[in-house]
Backbone bond lengths (Angstrom), bond angles and torsions (degrees), N, CA, C in turn:
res aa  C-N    CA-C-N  psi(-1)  N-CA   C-N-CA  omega(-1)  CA-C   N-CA-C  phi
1 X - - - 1.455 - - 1.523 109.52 -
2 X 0.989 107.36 125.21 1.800 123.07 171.90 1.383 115.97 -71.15
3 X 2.023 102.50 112.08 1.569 106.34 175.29 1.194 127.51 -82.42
4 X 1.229 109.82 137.23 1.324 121.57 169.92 1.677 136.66 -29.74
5 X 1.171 130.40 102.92 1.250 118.53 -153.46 1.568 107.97 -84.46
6 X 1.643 120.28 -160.11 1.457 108.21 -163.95 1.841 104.39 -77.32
7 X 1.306 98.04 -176.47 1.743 98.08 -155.13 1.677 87.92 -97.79
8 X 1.541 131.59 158.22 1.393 112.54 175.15 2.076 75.34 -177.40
9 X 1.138 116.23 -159.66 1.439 129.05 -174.02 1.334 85.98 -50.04
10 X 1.879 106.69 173.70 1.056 128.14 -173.80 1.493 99.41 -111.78
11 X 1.426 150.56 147.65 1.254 160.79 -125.23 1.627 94.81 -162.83
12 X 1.556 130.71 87.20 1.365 128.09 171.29 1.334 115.16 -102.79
13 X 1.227 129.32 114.11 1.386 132.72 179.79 1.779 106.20 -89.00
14 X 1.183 124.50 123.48 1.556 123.51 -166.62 1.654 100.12 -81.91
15 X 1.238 124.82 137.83 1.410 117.57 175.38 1.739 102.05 -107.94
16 X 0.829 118.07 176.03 1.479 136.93 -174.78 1.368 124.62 -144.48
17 X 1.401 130.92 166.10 1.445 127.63 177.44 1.035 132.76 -167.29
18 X 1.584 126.77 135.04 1.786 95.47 -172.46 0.933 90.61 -155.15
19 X 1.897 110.77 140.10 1.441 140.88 -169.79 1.616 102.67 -91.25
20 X 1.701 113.38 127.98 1.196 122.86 -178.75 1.550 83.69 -92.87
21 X 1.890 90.55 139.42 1.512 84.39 149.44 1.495 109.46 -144.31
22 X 1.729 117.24 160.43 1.851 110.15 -175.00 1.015 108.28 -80.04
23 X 1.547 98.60 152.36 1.393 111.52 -167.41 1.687 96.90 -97.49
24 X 1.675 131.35 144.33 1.123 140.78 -174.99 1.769 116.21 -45.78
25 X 0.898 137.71 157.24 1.515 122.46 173.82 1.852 97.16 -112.41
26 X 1.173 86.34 127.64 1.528 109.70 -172.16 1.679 113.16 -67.77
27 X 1.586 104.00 -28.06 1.447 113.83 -168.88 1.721 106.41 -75.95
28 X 1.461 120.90 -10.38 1.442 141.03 -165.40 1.785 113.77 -73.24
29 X 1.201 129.48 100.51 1.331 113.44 177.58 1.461 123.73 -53.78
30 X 1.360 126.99 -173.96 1.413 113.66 177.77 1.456 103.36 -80.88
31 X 0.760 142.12 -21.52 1.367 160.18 -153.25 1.918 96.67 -83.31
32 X 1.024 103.31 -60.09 1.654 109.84 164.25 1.577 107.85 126.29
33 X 1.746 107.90 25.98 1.506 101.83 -172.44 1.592 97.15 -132.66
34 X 1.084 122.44 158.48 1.410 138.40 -169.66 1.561 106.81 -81.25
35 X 1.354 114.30 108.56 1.458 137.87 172.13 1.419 92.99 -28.41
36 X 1.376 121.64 154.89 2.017 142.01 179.38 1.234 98.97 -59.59
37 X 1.703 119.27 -31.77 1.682 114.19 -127.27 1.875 86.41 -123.93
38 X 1.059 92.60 -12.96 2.202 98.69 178.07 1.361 102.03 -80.13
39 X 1.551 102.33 143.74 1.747 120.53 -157.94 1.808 104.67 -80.26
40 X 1.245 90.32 111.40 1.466 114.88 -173.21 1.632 106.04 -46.36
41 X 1.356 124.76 -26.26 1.281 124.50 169.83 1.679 125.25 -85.36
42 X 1.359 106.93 9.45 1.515 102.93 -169.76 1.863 83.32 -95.07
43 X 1.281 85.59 162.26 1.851 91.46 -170.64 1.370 106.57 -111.55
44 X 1.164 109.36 147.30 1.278 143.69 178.24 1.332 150.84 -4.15
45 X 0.975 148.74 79.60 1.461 130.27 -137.64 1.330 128.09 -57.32
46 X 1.067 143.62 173.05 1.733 120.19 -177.32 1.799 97.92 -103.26
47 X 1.584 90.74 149.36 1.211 90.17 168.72 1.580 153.63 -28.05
48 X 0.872 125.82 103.79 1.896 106.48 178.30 1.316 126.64 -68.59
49 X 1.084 93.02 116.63 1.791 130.81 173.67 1.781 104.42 -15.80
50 X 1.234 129.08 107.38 1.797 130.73 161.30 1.612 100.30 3.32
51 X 2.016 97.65 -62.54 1.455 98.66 -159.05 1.328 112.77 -76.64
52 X 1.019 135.47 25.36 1.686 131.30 -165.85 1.374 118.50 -129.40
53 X 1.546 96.42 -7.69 1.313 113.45 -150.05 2.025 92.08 -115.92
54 X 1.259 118.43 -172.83 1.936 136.16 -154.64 1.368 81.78 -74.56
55 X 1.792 121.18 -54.73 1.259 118.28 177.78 1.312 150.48 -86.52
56 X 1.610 94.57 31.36 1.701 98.74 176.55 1.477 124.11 -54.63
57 X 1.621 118.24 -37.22 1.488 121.06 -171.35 1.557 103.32 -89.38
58 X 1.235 116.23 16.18 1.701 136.19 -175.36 1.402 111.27 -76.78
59 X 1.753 76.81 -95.28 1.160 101.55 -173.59 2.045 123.59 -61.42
60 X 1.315 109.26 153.85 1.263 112.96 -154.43 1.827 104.89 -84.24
61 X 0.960 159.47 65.48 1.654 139.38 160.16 1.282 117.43 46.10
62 X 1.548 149.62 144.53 1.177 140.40 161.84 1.162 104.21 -62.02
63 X 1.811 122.30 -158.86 1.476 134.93 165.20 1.705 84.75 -87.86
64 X 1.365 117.46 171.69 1.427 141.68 171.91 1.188 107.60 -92.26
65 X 0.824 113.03 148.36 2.221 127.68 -156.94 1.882 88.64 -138.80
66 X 1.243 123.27 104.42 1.890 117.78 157.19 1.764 100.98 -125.35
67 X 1.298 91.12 168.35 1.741 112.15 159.98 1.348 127.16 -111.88
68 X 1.271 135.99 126.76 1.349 125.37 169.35 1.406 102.22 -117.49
69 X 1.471 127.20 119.90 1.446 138.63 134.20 1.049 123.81 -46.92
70 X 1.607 125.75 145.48 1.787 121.98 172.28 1.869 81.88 -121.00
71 X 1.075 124.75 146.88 1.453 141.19 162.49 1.693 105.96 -104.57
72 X 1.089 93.48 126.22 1.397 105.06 178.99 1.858 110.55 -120.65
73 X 1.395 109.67 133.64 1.739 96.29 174.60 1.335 113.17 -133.75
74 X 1.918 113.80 22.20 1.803 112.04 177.10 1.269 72.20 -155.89
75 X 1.436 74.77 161.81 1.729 117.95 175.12 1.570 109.69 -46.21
76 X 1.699 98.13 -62.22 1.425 109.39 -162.46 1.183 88.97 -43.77
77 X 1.577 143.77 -78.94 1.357 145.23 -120.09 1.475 85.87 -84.69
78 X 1.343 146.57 -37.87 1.356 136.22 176.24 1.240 112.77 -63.15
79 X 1.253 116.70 -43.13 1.688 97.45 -176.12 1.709 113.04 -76.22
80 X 1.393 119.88 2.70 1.642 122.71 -166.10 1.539 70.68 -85.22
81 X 1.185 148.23 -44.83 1.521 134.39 -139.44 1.924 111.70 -83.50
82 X 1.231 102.37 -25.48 1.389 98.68 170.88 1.475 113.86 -105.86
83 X 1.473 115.40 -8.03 1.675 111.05 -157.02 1.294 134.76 51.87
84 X 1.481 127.62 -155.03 1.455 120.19 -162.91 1.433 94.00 -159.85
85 X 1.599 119.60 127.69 0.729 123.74 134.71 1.487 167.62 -17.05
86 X 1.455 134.37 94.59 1.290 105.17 -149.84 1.550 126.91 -79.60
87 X 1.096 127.76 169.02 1.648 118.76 -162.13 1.437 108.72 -142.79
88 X 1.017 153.03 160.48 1.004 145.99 169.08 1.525 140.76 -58.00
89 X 1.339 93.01 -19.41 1.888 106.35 154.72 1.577 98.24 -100.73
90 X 1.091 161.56 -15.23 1.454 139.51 -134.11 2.117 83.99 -157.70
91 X 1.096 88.42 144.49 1.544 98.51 171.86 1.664 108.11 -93.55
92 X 1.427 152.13 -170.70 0.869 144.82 -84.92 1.775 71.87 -176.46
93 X 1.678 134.09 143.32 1.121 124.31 156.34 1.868 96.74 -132.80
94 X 1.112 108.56 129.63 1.129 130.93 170.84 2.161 112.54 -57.84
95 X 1.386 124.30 82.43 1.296 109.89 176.57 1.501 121.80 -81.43
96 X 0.953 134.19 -165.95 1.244 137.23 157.76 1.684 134.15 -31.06
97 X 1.049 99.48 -43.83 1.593 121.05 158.96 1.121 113.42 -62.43
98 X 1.506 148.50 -54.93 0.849 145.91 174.99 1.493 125.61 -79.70
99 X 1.116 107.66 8.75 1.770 123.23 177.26 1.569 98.37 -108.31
100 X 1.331 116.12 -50.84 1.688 117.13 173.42 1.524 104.35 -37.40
101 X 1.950 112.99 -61.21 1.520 96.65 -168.39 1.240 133.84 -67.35
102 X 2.293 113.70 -29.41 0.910 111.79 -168.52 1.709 116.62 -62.40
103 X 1.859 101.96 -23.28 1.454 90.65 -179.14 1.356 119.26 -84.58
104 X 1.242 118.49 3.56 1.338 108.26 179.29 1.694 117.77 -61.88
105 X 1.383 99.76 -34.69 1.997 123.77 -179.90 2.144 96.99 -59.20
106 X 1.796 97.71 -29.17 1.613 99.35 -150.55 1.993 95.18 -85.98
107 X 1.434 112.25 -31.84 0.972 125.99 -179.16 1.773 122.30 -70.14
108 X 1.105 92.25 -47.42 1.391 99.08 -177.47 2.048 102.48 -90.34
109 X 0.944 118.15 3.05 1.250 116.29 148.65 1.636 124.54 -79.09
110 X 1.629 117.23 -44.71 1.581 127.71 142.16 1.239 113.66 -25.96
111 X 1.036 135.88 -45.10 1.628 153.81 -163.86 1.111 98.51 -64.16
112 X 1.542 106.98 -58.44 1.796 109.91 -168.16 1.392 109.76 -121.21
113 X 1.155 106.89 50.54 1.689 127.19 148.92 1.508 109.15 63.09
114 X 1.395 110.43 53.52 1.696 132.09 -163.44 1.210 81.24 -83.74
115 X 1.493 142.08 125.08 1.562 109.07 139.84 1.070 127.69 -84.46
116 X 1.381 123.43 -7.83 2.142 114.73 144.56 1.174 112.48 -39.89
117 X 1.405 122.17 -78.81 1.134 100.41 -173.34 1.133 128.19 -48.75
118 X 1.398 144.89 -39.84 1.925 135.02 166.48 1.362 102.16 -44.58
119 X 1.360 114.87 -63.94 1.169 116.57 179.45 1.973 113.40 -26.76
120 X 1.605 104.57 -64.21 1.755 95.41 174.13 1.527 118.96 -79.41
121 X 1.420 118.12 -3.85 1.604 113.01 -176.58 1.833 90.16 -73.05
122 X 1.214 114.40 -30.17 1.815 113.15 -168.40 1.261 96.83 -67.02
123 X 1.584 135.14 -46.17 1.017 133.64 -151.76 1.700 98.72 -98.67
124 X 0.897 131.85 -22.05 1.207 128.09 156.41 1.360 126.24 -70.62
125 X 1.438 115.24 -19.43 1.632 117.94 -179.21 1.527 84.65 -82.29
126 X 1.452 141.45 -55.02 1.311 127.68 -145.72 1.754 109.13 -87.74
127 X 1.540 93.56 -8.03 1.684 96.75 166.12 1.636 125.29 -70.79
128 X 1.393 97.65 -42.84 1.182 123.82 169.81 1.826 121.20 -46.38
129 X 1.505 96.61 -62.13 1.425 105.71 -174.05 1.688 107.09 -78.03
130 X 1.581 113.37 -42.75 1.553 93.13 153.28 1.514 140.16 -54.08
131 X 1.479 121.33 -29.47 1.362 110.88 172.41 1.510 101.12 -79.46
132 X 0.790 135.19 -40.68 1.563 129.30 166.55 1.479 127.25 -35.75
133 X 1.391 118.21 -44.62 1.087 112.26 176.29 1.978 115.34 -89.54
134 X 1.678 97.32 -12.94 1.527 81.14 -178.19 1.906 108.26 -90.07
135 X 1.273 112.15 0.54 1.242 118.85 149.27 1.644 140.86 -62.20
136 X 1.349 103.92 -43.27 1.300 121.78 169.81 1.592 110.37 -69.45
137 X 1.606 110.85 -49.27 1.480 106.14 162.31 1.729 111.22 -42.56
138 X 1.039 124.91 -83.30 1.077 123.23 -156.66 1.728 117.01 -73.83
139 X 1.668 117.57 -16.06 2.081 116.99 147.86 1.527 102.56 -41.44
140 X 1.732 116.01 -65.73 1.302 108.48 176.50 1.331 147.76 -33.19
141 X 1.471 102.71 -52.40 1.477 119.94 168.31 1.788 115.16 -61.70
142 X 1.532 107.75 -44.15 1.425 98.10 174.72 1.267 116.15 -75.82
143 X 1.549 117.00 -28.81 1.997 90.46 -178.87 1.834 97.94 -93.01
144 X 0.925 132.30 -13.28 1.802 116.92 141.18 1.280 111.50 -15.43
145 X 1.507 110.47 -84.27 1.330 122.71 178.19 1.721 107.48 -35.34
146 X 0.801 131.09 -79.56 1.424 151.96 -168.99 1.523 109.94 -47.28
147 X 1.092 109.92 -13.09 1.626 130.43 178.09 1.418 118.65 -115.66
148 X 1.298 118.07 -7.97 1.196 121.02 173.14 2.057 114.50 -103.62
149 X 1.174 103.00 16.49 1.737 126.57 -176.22 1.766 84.17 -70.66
150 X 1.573 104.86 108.83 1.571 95.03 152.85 1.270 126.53 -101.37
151 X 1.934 84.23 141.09 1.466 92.01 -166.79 1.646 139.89 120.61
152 X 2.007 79.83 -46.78 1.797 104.98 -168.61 1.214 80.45 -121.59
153 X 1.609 117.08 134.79 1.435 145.45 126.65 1.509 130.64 -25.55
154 X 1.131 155.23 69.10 1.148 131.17 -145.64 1.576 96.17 -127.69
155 X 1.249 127.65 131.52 1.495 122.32 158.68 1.554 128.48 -142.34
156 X 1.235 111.91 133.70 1.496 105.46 -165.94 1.334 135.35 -14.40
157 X 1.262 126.95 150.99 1.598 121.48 -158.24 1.698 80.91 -110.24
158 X 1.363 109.31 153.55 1.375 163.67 -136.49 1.553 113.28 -122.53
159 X 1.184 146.67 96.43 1.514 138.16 171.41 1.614 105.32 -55.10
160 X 1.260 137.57 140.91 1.250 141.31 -176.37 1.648 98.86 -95.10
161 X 1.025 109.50 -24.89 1.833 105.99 170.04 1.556 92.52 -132.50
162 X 1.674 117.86 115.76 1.191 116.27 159.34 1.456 110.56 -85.74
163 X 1.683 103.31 155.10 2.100 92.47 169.41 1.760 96.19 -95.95
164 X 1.153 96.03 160.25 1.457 101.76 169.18 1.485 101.08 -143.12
165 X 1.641 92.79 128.53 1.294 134.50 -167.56 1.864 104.75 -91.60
166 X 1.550 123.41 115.34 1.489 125.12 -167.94 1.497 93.02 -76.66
167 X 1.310 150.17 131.30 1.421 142.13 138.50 1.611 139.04 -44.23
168 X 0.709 158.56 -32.84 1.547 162.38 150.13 2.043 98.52 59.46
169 X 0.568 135.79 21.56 1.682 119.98 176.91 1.798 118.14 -74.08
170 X 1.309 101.95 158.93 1.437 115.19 -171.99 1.705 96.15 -95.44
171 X 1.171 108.37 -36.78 1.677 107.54 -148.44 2.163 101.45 -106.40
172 X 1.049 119.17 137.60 1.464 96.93 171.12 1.836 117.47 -79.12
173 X 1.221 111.77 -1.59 1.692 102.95 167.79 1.552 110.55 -81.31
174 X 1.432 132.99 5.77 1.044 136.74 179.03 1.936 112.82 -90.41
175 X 1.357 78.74 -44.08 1.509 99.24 164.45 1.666 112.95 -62.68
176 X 1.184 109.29 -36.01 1.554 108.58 -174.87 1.420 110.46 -77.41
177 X 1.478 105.07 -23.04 1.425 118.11 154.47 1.036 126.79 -45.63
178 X 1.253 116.53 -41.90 2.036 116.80 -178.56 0.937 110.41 -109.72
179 X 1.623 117.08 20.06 1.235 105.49 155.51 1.684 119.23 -123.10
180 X 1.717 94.28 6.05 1.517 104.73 139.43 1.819 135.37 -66.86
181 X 1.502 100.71 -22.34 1.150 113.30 -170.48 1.586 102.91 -96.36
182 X 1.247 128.38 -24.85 1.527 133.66 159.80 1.587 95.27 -72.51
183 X 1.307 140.77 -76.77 1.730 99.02 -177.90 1.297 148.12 -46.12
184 X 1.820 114.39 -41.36 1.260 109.50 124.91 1.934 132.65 -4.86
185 X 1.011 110.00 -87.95 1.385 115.12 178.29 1.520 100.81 -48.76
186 X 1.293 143.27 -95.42 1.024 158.02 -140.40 2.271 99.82 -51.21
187 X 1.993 90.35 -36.34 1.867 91.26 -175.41 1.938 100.88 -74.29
188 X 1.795 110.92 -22.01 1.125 93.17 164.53 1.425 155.43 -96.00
189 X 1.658 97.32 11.71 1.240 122.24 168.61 1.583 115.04 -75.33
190 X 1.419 107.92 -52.91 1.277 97.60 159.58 1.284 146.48 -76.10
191 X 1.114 133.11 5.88 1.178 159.64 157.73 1.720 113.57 -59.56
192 X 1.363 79.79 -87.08 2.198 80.81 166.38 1.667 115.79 -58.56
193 X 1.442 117.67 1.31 1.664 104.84 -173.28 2.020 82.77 -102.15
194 X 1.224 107.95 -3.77 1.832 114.61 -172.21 1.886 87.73 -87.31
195 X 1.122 120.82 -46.25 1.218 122.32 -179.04 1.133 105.21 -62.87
196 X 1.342 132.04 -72.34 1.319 129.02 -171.27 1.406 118.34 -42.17
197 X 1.329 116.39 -50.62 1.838 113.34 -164.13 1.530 94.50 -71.57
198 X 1.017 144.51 -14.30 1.441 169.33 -137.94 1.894 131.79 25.59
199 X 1.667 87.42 54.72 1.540 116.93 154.62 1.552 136.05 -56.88
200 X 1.314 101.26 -38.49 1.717 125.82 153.00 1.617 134.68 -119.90
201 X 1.405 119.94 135.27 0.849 131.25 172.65 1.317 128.18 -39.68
202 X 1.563 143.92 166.96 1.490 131.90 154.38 1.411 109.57 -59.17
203 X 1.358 120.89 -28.71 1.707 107.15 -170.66 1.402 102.76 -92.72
204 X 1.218 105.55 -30.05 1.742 107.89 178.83 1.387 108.83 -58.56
205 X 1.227 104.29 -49.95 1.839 92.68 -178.82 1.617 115.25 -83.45
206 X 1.628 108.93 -13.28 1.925 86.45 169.97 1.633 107.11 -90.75
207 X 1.582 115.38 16.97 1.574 112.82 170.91 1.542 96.80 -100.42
208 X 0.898 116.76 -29.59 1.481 96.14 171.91 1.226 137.68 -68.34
209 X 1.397 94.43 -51.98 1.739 111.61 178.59 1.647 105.00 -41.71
210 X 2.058 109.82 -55.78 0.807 106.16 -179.22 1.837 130.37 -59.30
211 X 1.226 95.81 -25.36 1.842 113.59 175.16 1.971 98.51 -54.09
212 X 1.216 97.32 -60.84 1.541 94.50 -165.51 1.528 102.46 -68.85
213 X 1.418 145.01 -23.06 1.028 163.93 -176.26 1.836 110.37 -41.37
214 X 1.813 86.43 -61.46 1.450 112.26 -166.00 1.770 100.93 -67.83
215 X 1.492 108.93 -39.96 1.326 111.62 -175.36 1.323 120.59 -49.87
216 X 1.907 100.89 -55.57 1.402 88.59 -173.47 2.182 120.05 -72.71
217 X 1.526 94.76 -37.43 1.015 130.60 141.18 2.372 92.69 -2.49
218 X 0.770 104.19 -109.42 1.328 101.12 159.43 1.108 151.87 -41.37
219 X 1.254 111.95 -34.45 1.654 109.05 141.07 1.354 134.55 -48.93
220 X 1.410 128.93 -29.50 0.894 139.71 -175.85 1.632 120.53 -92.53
221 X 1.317 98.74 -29.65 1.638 102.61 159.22 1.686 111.33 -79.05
222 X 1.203 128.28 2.83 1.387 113.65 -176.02 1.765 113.45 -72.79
223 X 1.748 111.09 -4.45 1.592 102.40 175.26 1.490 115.40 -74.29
224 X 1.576 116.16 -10.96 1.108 116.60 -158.49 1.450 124.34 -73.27
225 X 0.927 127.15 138.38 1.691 124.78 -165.98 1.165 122.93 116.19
226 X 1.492 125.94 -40.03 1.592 144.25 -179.04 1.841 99.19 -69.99
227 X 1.685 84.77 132.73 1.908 91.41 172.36 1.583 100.89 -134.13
228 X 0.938 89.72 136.62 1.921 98.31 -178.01 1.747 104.64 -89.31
229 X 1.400 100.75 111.04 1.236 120.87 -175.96 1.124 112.15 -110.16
230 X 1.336 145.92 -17.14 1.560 139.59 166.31 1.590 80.55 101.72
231 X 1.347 148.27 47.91 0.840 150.79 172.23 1.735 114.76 -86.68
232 X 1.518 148.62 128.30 1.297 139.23 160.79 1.525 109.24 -117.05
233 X 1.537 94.43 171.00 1.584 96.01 -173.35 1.824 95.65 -72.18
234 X 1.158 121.73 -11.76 1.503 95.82 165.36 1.196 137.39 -73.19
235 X 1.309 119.66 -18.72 1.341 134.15 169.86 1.414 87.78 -65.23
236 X 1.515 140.14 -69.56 1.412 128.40 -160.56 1.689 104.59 -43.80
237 X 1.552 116.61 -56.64 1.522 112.51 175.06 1.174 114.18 -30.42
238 X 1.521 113.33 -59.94 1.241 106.76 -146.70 1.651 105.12 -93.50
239 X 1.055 122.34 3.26 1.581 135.12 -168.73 1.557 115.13 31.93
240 X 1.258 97.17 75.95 1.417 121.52 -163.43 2.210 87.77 -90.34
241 X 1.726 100.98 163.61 1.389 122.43 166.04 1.747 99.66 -35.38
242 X 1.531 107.95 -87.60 1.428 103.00 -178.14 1.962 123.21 -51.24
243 X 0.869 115.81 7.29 1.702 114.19 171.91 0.989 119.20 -93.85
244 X 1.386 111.22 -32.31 1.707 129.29 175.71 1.737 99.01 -70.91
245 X 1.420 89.92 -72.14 2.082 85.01 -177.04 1.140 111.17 -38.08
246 X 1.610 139.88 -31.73 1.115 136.98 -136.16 2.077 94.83 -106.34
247 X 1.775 96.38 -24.49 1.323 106.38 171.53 1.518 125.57 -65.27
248 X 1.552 96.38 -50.39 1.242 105.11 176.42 1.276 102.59 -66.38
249 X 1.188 146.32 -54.67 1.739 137.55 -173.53 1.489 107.15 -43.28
250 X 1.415 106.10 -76.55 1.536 123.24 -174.49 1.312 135.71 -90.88
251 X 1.026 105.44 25.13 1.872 119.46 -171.01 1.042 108.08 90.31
252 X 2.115 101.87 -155.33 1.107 133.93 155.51 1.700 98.51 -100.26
253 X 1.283 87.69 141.99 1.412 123.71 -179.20 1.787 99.16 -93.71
254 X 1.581 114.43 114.79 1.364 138.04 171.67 1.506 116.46 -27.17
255 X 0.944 158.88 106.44 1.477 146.86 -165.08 1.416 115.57 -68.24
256 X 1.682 125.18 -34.13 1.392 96.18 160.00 1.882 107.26 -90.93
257 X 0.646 141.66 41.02 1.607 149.69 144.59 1.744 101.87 -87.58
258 X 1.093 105.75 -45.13 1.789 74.00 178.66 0.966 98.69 -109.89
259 X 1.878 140.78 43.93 1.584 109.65 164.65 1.950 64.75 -107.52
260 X 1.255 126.63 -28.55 1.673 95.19 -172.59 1.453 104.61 134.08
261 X 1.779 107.23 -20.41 1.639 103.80 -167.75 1.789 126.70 -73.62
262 X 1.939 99.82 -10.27 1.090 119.42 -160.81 1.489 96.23 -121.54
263 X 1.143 125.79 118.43 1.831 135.70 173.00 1.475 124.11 -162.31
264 X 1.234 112.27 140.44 1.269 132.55 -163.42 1.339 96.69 -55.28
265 X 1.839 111.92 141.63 1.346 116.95 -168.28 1.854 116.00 -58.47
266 X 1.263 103.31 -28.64 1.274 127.65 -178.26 1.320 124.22 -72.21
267 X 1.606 104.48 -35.16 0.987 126.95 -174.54 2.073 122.68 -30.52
268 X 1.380 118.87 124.65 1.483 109.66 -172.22 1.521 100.52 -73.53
269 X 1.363 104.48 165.56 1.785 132.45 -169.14 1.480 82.42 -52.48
270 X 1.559 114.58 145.42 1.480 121.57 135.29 1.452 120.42 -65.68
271 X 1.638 99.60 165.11 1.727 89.89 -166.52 1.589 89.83 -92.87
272 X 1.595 115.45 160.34 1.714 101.08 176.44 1.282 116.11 -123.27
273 X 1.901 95.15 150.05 1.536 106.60 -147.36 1.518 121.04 -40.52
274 X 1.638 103.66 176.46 1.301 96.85 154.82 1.233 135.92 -146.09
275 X 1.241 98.49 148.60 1.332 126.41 -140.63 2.111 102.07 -49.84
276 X 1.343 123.58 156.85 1.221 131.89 -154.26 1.803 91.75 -71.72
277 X 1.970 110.08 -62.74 1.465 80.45 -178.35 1.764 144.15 -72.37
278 X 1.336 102.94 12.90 1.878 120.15 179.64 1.656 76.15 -63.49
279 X 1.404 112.02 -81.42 1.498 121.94 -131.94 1.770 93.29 -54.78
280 X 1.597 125.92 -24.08 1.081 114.38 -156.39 1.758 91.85 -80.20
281 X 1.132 118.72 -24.18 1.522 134.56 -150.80 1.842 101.95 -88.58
282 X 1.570 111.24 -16.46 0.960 125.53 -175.00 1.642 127.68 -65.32
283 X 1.487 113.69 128.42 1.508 98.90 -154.66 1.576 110.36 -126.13
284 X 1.468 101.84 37.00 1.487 118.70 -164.39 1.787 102.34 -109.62
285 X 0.875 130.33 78.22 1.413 135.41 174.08 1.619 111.55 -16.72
286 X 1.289 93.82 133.28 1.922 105.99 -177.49 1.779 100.81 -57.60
287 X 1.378 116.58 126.27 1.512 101.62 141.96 1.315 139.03 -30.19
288 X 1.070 131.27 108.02 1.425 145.17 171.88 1.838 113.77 -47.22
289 X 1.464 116.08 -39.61 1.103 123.30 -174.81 1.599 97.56 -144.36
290 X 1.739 110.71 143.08 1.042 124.25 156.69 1.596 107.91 -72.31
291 X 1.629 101.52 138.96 1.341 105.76 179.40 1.877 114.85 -88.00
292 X 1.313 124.03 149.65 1.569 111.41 -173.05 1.852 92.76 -67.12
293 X 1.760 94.57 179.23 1.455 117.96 -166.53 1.690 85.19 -86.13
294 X 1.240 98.51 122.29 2.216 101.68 169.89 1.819 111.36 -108.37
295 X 0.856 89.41 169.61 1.999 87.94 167.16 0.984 101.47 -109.88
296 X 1.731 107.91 161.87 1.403 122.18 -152.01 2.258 105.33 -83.05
């Protein structure tokens, strides 16, 4: 990945775009078939469109196709995006990448009516929105500062080559992720432009950076602990082999978290029940043995 070079004006290149569209073929009756007397060699008309056609209210929509970019213009906020490895002097930091996958195990346990997993999507939403806001506190306070220069104009400095980072995520708290890592970026632009005019100190600004560091820094470890066990809130009812293992691993599970009334705003659909005569109709033999609690 390509670093970000020093911060200075901002460099916007304008893009543009333009939608072709076909033009009708004139030789076409209303009817939609080619007059006797129209030249048998002119070609073809193009297809008509799903929507234009008997079966517009029919036929079904594709899936939705988007892009999300992350812009990055410092180091700090680039290196939060892959993390670090752990080493034998240095522990292991969990970046962005590695918060995308753990929830994928946390989500698709949500899916199938884990109540661990709700249980950590809550605690991950409120990790999230707390490092978020003690970031925004403190962007504020530095371009305050930076605005209170009498006299002098001053406004955050600018990477002259930003990297931009493609997004790909399954889950939208992953997303809320990079856009923890864009406040990040944006609190450390102003920060070093606080250093530069010389509003902050050298230690003042590597206590900050590092302050906001730890925050997000922590958000991103909040998946840690959760193991996807094929666990449901019926097993919790019924306090089955796997509910207990799953107790002893991961606590107690919140009581409205496992009756269902309490879930992360984000949180994916529960699956819905089923109904008394399926299960009677069901021709899949009971497990013989509960299997132990594994990691994912």
């Amino acid at each position: 990945m390509a670093r970000p070079r020093v911060l200075n004006g901002p460099m916007v290149e304008p893009l543009s775009s333009t939608v072709m569209r076909p033009t009708p073929d004139a030789s076409l009756s209303a009817s939609g078939e080619r007059p006797q007397d129209a030249d048998p060699h002119a070609p073809s008309p193009p297809a008509k469109p799903a929507w234009e056609g008997p079966d517009s209210l029919v036929a079904r929509p594709g899936v939705l196709r988007g892009a999300a970019i992350l812009t990055l213009q410092t180091r700090q906020a680039q290196r939060l995006v892959a993390g670090r490895a752990g080493t034998a002097g240095k522990p292991a930091i969990i970046g962005l990448l590695g918060f995308a996958t753990r929830l994928r195990a946390i989500w698709d346990g949500a899916r199938a009516d884990d109540p661990y997993a709700d249980w950590w999507l809550i605690r991950i939403d409120r990790a999230l929105e707390e490092a978020g806001g003690a970031l925004a506190t403190a962007a504020a306070e530095a371009n305050a500062a930076l605005a209170r220069q009498e006299g002098i104009a001053v406004t955050p400095g600018t990477s002259v080559r930003p990297v931009q980072v493609p997004l790909r995520f399954s889950t939208p708290y992953a997303y809320r992720g990079a856009q923890l890592v864009a406040a990040l970026d944006s609190l450390v632009r102003a920060i070093l432009t606080a250093r530069h005019v010389g509003l902050l100190t050298r230690a003042d600004t590597e206590r900050a950076i590092q302050g906001a560091g730890r925050w997000a820094r922590s958000a991103f470890a909040s998946p840690v602990g959760y193991r996807l066990t094929g666990l449901t809130r019926a097993d919790v009812v019924q306090n089955t082999a796997r509910a207990e293992q799953a107790r002893l691993r991961m606590g107690e599970v919140p009581e409205a978290v496992r009756l269902g009334t309490e879930r992360a705003p984000h949180a994916p659909a529960r699956p819905a029940p089923a109904s008394t005569a399926a299960t009677h109709r069901s021709l899949d033999p009971l497990p013989a043995e509960v299997s132990p609690v594994d990691g994912p």
